[in-house]
N, C-alpha and C positions, 0 to 999 in steps of 0.2 A: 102498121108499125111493129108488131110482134116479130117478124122480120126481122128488125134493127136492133131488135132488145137480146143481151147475152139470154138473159132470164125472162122467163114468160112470169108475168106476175098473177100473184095467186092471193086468196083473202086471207088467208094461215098465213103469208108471210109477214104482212102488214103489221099482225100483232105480234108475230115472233121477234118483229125488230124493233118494234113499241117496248117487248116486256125486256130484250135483253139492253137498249136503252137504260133502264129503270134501274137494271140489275146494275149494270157494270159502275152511273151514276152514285148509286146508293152504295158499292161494293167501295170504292176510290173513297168516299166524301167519310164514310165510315173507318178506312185505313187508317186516315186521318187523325183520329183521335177531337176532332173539331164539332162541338154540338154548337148544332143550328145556330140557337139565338148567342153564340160568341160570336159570329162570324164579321159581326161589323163594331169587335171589340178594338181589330190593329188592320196592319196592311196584311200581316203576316197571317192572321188568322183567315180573313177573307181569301188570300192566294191558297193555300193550301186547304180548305174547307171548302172552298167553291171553284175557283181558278183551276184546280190541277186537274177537276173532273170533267170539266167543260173544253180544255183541251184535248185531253186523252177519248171523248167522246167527239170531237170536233176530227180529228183523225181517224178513230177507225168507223162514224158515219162516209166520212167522203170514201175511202176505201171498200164500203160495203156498197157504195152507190155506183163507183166505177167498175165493181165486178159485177153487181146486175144488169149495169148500164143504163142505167135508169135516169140519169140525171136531166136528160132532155124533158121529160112527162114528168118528172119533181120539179122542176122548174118553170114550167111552163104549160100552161093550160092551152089544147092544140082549139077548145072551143071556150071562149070566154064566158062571161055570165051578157045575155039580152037586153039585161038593162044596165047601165053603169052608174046610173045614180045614187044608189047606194051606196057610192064610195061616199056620200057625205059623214059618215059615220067615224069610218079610220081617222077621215082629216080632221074631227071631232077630241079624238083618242089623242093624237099628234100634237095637237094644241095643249091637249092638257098635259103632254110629256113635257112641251116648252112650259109649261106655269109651272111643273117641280122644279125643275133645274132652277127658276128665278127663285124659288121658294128655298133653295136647299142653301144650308147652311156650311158654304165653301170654304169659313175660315175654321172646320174646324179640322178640314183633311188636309194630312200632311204627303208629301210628296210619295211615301210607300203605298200608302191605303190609296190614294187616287189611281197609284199605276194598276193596284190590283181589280179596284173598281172598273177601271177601262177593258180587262181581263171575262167583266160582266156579259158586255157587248154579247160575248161566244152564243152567249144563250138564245139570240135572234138566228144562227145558224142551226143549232145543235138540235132545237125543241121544235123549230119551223117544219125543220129536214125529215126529221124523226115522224110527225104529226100530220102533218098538210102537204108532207113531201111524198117519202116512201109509202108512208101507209097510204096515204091518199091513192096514190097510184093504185096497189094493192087490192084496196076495197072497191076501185072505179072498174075492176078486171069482173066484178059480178053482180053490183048494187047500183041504185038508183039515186043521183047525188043527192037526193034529202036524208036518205042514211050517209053516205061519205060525210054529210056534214057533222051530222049528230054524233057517229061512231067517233069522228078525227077530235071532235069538240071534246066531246066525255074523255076518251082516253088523251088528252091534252088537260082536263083540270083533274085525272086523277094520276097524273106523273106526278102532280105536286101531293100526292097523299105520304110521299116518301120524307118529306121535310118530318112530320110527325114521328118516324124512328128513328131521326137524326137528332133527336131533341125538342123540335116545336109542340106545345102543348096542343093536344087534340080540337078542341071548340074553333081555335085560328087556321087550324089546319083544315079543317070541313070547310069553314069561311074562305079559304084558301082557292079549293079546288070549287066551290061554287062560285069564287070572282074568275078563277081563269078557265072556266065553262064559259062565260059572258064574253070574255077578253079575246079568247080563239074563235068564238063566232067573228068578231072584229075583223080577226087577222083571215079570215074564210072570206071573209065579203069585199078582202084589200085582194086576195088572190083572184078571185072569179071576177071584180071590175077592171080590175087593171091586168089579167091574163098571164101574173108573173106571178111564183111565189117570192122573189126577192125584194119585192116594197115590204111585203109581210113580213119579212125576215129583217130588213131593217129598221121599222117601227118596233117590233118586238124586239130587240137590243134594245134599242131607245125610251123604249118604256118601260122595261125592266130598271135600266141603267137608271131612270127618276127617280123611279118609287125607291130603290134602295138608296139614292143619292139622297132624295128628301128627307128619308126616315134617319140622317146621320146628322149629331149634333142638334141644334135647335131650329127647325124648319119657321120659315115666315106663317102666318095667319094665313094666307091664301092655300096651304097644303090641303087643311082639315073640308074646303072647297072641293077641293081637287077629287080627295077622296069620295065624298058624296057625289059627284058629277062622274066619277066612274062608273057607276052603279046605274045611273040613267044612261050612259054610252051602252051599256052591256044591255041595258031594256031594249033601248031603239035597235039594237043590232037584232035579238030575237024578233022585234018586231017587222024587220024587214029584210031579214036573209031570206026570207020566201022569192024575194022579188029577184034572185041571183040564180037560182035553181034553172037549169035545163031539165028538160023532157033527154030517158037514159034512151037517147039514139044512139045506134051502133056509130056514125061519125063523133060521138062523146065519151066515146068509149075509151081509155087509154091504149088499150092493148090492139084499137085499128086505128087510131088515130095518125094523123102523117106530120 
């Protein structure tokens, strides 16, 4: 496949496109003038604190992806994961994105904040692409996918250490990036069973789009559930992303893969 690729993928690249990710994210959201915990004070605040950065990284990810060419091996695993059973996990995660939404309290968004909230979704493209996508590819050009997981995992819960200079107090922030340590093992184990990253990419909208839909106005009793039952999603995923791993055969490799 290196053949087919503009750009031969390298392990340096992976993180170069991880950290200027973070950068430009962090650079936009900070223009802003918008700290963190305002963001789900209006429709207004959310668009331009969150929204304008997940576009403007939603364009220049696809444009970085069609110059390397890379979008076939980001999207698509050429050797899936042996076992597939372990998709019981995501479908797990899924269910509980369905109990927020019944939990979130719909009357208290008004037509602006909803449209911006839908503006949320981006982030199952932007952080999948970034994470389990590019880098992924990157890191498969030299490691063994028990590190592609660990490395895509780690530098996917600590994108989220950026919310902490945007305003989030430090303690939620660490809790932050050790729940989406947990939550991107999930989205790793929806990619390697089902051979795509785009289930992962639209679970992660979907479950982003909850938790911030739940945590608006006065969510039902079943949230504080929800929450808790995350936390055991993110155990059993450690517990069983082992079973998803290939042996790093050169047919596993992205860079000969066909």
């Amino acid at each position: 496949m290196t053949s087919e690729l503009r750009v031969r993928p390298r392990v340096w690249m992976g993180f170069a496109i991880w950290l200027a990710y973070i950068v430009i994210v962090f650079a936009v959201q900070l223009a802003t003038g918008i700290p963190y915990d305002e963001w789900g004070d209006s429709g207004q605040n959310l668009f331009f604190g969150a929204g304008i950065s997940l576009i403007v990284a939603t364009i220049l990810l696809a444009i970085t992806t069609t110059l390397l060419g890379w979008w076939r091996p980001a999207l698509f695993d050429a050797a899936p994961s042996r076992h597939r059973w372990p998709i019981f996990v995501p479908i797990i995660l899924a269910v509980l994105a369905v109990l927020n939404l019944t939990a979130t309290d719909w009357g208290s968004y008004d037509g602006a904040f909803f449209a911006a909230s839908v503006v949320l979704l981006l982030v199952g493209f932007t952080e999948e692409m970034t994470a389990r996508g590019l880098m992924l590819v990157a890191l498969r050009s030299r490691l063994s996918e028990v590190w592609v997981w660990f490395l895509t995992s780690t530098a996917f819960g600590l994108m989220h250490f950026v919310n902490f200079f945007t305003g989030q107090d430090l303690v939620p922030t660490i809790q932050q990036v050790g729940s989406a340590f947990l939550i991107g093992t999930v989205f790793y184990i929806l990619r390697r069973t089902t051979g795509t990253l785009i289930w992962a990419m639209v679970l992660h909208g979907v479950w982003d789009f909850s938790v911030f839909a739940v945590g608006h106005g006065t969510p039902g009793a079943i949230a504080g559930v929800v929450g808790l039952l995350q936390l055991v999603v993110g155990v059993l995923a450690l517990a069983v992303v082992w079973f998803t791993f290939r042996s790093a055969t050169a047919t596993e490799k992205v860079v000969s893969a066909s």
